[in-house]
DSSP file (Angstrom, degrees, kcal/mol; ACC not computed):
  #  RESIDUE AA STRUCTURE BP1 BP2  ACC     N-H-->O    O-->H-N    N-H-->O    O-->H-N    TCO  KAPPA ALPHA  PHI   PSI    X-CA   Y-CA   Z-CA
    1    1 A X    >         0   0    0      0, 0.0     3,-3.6     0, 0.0    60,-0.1   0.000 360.0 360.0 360.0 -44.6  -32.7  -14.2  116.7
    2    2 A X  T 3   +     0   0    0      1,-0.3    56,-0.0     2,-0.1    60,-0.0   0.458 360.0  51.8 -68.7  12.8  -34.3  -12.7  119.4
    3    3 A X  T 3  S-     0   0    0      2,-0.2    -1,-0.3     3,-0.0    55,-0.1   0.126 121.1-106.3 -79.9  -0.1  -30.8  -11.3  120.3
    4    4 A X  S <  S+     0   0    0     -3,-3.6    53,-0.3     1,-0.3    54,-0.2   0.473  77.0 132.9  63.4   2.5  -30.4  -10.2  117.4
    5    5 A X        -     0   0    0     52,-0.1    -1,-0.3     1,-0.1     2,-0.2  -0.504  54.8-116.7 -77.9 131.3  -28.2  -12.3  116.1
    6    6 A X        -     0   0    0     -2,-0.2     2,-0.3    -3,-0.1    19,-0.2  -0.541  29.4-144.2-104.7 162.3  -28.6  -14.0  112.5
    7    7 A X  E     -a   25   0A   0     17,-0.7    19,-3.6    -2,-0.2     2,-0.5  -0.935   8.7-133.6-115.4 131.9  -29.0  -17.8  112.3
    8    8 A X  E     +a   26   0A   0     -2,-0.3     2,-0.5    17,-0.2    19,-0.2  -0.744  42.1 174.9 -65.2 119.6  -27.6  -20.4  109.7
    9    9 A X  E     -a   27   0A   0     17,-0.6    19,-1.5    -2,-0.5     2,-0.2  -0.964  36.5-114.5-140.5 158.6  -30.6  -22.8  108.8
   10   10 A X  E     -a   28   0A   0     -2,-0.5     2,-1.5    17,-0.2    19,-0.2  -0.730  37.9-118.6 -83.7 156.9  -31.6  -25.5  106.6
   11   11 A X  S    S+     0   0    0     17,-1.4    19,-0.3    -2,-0.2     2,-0.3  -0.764  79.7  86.3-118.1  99.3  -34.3  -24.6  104.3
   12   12 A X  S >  S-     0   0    0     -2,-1.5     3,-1.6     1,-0.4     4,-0.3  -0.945  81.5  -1.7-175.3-175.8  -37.0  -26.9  105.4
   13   13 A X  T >  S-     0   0    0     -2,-0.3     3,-2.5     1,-0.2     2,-0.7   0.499 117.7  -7.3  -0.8-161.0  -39.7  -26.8  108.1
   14   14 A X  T 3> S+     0   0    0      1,-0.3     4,-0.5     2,-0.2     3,-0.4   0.587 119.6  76.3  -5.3 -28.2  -40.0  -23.8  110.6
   15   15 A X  H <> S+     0   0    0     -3,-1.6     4,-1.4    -2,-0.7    -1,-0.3   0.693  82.7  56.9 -80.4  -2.2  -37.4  -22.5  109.5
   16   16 A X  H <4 S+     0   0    0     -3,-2.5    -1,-0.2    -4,-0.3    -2,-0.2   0.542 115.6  48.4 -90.6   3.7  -39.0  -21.2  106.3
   17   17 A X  H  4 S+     0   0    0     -3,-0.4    -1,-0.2    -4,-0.3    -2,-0.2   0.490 119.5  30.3 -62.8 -29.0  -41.4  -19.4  108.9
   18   18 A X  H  < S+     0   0    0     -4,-0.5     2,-0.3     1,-0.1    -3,-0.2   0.929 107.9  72.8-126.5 -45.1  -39.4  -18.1  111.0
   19   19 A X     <  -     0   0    0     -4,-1.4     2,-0.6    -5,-0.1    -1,-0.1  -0.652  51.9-161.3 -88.4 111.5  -35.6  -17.1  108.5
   20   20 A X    >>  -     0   0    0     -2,-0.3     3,-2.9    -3,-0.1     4,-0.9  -0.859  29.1-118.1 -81.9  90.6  -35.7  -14.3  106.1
   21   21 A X  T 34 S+     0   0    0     -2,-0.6     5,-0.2     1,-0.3     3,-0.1   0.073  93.6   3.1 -47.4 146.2  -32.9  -14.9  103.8
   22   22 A X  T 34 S+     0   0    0      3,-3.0    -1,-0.3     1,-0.2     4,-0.1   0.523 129.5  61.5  49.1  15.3  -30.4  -12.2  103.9
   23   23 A X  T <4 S+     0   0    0     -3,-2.9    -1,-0.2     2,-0.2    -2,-0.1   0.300 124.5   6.5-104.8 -68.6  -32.3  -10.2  106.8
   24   24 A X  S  < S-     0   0    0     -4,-0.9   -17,-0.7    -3,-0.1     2,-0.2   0.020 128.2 -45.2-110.6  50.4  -32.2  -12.9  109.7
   25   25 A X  E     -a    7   0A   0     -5,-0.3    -3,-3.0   -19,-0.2     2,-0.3  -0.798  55.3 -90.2 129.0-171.4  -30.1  -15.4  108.3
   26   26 A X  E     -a    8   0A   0    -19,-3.6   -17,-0.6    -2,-0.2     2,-0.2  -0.795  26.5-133.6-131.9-179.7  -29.2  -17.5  105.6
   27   27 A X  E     -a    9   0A   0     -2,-0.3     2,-0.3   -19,-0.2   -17,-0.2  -0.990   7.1-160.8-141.8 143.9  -30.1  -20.8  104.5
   28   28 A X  E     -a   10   0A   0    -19,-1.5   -17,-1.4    -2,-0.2     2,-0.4  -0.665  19.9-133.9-127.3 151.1  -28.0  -23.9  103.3
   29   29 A X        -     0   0    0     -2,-0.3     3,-0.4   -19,-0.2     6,-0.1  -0.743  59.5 -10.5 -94.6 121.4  -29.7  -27.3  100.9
   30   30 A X  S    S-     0   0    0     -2,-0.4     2,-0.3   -19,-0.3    -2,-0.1   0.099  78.7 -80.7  94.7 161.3  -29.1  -30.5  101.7
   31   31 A X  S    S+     0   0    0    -21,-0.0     2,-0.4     4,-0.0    -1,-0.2  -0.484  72.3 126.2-123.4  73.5  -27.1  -32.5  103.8
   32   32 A X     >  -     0   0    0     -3,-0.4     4,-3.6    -2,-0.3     5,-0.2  -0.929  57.9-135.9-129.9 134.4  -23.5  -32.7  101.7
   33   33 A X  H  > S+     0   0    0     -2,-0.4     4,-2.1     2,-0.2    -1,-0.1   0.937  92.9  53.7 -66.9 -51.3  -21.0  -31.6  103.8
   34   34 A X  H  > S+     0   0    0      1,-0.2     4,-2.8     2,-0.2    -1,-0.2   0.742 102.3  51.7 -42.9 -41.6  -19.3  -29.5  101.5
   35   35 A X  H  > S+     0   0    0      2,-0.2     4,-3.0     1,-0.1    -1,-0.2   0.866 106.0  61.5 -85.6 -20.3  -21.8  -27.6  100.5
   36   36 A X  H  X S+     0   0    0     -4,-3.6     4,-0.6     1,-0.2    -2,-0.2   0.785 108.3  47.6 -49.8 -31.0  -22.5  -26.9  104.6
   37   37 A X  H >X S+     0   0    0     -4,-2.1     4,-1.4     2,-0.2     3,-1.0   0.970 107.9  49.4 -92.6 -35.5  -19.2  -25.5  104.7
   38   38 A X  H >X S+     0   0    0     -4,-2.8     4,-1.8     1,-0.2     3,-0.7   0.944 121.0  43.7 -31.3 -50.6  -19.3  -22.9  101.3
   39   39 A X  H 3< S+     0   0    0     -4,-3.0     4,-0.5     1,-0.2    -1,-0.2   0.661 110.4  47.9-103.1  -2.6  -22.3  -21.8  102.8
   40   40 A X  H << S+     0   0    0     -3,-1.0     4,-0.3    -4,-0.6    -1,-0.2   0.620 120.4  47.1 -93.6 -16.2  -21.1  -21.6  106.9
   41   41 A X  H << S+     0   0    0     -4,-1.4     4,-0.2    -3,-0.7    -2,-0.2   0.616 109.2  47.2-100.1  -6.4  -18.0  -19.6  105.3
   42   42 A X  S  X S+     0   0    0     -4,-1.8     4,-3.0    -5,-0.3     3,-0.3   0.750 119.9  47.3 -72.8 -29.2  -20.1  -17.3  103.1
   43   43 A X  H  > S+     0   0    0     -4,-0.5     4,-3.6     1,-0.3    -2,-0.1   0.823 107.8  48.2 -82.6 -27.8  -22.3  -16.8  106.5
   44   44 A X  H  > S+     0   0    0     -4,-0.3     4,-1.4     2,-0.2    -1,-0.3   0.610 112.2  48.9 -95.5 -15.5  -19.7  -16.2  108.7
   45   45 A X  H  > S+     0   0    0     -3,-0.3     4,-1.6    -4,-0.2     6,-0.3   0.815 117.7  54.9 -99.7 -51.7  -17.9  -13.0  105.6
   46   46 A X  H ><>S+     0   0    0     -4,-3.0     5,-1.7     2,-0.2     3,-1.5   0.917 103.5  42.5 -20.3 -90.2  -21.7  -12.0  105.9
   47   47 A X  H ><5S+     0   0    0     -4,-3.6     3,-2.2     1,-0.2    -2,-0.2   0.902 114.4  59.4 -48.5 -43.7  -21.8  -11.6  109.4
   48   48 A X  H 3<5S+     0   0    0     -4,-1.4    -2,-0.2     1,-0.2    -1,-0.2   0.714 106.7  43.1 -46.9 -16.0  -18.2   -9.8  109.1
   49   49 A X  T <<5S-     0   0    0     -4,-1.6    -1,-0.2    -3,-1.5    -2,-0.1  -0.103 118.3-110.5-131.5  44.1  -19.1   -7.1  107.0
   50   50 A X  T < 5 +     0   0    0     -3,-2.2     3,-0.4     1,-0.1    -3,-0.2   0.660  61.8 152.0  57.4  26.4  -21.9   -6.5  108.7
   51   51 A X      < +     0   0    0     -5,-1.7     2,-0.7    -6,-0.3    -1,-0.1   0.960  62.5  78.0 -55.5 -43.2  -24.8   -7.7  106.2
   52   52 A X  S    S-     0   0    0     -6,-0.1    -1,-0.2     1,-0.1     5,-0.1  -0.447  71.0-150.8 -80.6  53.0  -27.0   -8.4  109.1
   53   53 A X     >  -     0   0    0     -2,-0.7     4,-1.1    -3,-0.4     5,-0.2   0.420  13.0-154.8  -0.4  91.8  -29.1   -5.2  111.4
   54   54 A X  H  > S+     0   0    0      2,-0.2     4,-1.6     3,-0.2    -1,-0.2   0.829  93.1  52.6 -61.7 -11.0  -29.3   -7.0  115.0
   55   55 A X  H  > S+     0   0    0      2,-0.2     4,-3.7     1,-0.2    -1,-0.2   0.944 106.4  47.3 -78.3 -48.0  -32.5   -4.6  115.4
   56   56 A X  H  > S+     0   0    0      1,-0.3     4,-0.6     2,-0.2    -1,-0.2   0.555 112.2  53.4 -78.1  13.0  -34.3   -5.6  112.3
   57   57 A X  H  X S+     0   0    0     -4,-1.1     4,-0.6   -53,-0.3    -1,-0.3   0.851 106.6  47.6 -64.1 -59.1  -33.6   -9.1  113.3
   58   58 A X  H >X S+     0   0    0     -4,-1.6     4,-2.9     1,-0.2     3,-0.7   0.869 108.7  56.2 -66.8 -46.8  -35.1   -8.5  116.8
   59   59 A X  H 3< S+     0   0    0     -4,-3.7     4,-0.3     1,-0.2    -1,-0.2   0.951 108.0  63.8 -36.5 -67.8  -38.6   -6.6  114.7
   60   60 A X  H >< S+     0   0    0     -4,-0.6     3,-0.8     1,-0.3    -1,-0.2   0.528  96.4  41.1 -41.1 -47.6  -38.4  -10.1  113.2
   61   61 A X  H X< S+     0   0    0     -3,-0.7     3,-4.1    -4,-0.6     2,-0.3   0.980  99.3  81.2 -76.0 -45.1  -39.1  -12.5  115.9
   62   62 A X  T 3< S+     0   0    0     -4,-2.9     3,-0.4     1,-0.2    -1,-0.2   0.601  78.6  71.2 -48.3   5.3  -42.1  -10.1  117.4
   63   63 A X  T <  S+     0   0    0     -3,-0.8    -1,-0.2    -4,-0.3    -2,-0.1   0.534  98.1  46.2 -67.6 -12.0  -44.2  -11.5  115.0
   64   64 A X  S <  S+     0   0    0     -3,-4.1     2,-0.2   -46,-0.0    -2,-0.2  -0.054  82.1 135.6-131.9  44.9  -44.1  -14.5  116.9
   65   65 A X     >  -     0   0    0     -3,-0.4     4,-1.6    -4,-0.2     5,-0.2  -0.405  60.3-130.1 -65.3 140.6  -44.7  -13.0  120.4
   66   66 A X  H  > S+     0   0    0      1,-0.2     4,-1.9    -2,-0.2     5,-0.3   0.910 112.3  55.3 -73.1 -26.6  -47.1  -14.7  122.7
   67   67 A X  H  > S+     0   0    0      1,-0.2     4,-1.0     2,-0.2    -1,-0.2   0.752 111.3  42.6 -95.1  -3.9  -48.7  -11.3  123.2
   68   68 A X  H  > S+     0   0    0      2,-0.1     4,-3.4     3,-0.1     5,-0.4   0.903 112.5  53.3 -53.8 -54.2  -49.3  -10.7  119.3
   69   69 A X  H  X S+     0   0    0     -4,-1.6     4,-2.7     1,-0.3    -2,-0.2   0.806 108.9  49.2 -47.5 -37.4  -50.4  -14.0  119.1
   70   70 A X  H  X S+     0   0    0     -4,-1.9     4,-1.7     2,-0.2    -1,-0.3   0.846 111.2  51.8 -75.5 -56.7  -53.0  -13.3  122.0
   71   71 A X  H  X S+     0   0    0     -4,-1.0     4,-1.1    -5,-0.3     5,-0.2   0.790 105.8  47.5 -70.9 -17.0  -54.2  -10.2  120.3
   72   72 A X  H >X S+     0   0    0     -4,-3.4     4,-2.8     3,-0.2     3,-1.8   0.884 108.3  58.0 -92.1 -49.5  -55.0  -11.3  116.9
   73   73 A X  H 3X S+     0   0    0     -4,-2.7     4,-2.0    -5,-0.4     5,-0.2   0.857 108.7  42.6 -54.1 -23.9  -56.9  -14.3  118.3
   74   74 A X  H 3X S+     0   0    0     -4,-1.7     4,-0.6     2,-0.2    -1,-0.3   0.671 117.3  49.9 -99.0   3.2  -59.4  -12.2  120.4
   75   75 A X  H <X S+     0   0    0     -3,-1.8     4,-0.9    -4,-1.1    -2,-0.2   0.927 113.4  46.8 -76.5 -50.5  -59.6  -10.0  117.4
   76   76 A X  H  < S+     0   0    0     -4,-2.8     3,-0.5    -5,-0.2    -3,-0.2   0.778 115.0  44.9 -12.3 -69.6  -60.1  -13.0  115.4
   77   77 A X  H >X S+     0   0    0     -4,-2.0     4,-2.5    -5,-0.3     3,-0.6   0.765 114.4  45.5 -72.3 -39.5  -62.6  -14.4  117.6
   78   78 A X  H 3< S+     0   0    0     -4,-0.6    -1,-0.2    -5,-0.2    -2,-0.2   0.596 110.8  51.8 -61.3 -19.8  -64.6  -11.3  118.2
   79   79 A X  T 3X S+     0   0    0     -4,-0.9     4,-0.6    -3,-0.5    -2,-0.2   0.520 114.0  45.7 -95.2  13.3  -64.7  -10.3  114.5
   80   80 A X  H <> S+     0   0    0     -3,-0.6     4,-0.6     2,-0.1     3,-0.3   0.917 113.6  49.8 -95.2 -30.7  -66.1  -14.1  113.6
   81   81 A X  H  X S+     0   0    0     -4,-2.5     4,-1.1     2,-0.2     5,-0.2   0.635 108.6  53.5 -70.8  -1.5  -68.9  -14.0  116.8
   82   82 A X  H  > S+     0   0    0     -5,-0.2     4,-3.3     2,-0.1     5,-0.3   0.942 113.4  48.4 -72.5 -43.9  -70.1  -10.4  115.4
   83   83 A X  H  < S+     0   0    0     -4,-0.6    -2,-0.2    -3,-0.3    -3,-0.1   0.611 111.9  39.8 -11.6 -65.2  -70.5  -12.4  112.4
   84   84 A X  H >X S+     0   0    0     -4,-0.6     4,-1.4     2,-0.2     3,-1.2   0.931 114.9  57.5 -78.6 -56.9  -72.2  -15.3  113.6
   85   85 A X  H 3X S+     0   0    0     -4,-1.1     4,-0.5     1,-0.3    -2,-0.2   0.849 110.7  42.9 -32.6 -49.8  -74.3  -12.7  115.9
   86   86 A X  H 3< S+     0   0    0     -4,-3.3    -1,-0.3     1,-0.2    -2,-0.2   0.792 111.0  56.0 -88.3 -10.3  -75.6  -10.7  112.6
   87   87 A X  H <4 S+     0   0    0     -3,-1.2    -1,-0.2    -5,-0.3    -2,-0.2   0.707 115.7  34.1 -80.0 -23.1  -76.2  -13.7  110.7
   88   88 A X  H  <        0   0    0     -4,-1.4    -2,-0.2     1,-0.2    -1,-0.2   0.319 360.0 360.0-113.2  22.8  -78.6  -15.2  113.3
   89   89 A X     <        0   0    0     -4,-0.5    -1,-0.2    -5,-0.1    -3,-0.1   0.352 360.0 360.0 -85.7 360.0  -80.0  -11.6  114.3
């Protein structure tokens, strides 16, 4: 994704984090073979007619940037020690 590029996933762990359906991928059930392929030839007429924005797939992953990640935790941690500070002031 962070090409821009949409992903096929199974809809179970990290990938319900991380996969928007119909922005930066799709998602497929199950492990039946059959239904892996309906939904890898629905993904693949998707990507042909363009369903998918490689840019707003790229917005997507910078929500999981090390240097977000980095800023919300020292905002985090600085708004809980003002916190602590004005409770024991």
């Amino acid at each position: 994704m962070s090409h821009g590029k949409p992903v096929l996933a199974h809809r179970s762990g990290g990938h319900l984090e991380t996969v928007t359906e119909g922005v930066s991928g799709m998602f497929f059930e199950g492990e039946d073979v059959k239904e892996l392929e309906l939904k890898i030839k629905e993904f693949e007429r998707a990507i042909q007619n363009n369903k998918f924005n490689p840019e707003i797939i790229k917005g997507t992953v910078a929500r999981f940037s090390k240097k977000r990640f980095q800023n919300e935790m020292r905002s985090f941690i600085e708004e809980k020690w003002m916190e602590h500070r004005k409770s024991n002031a």
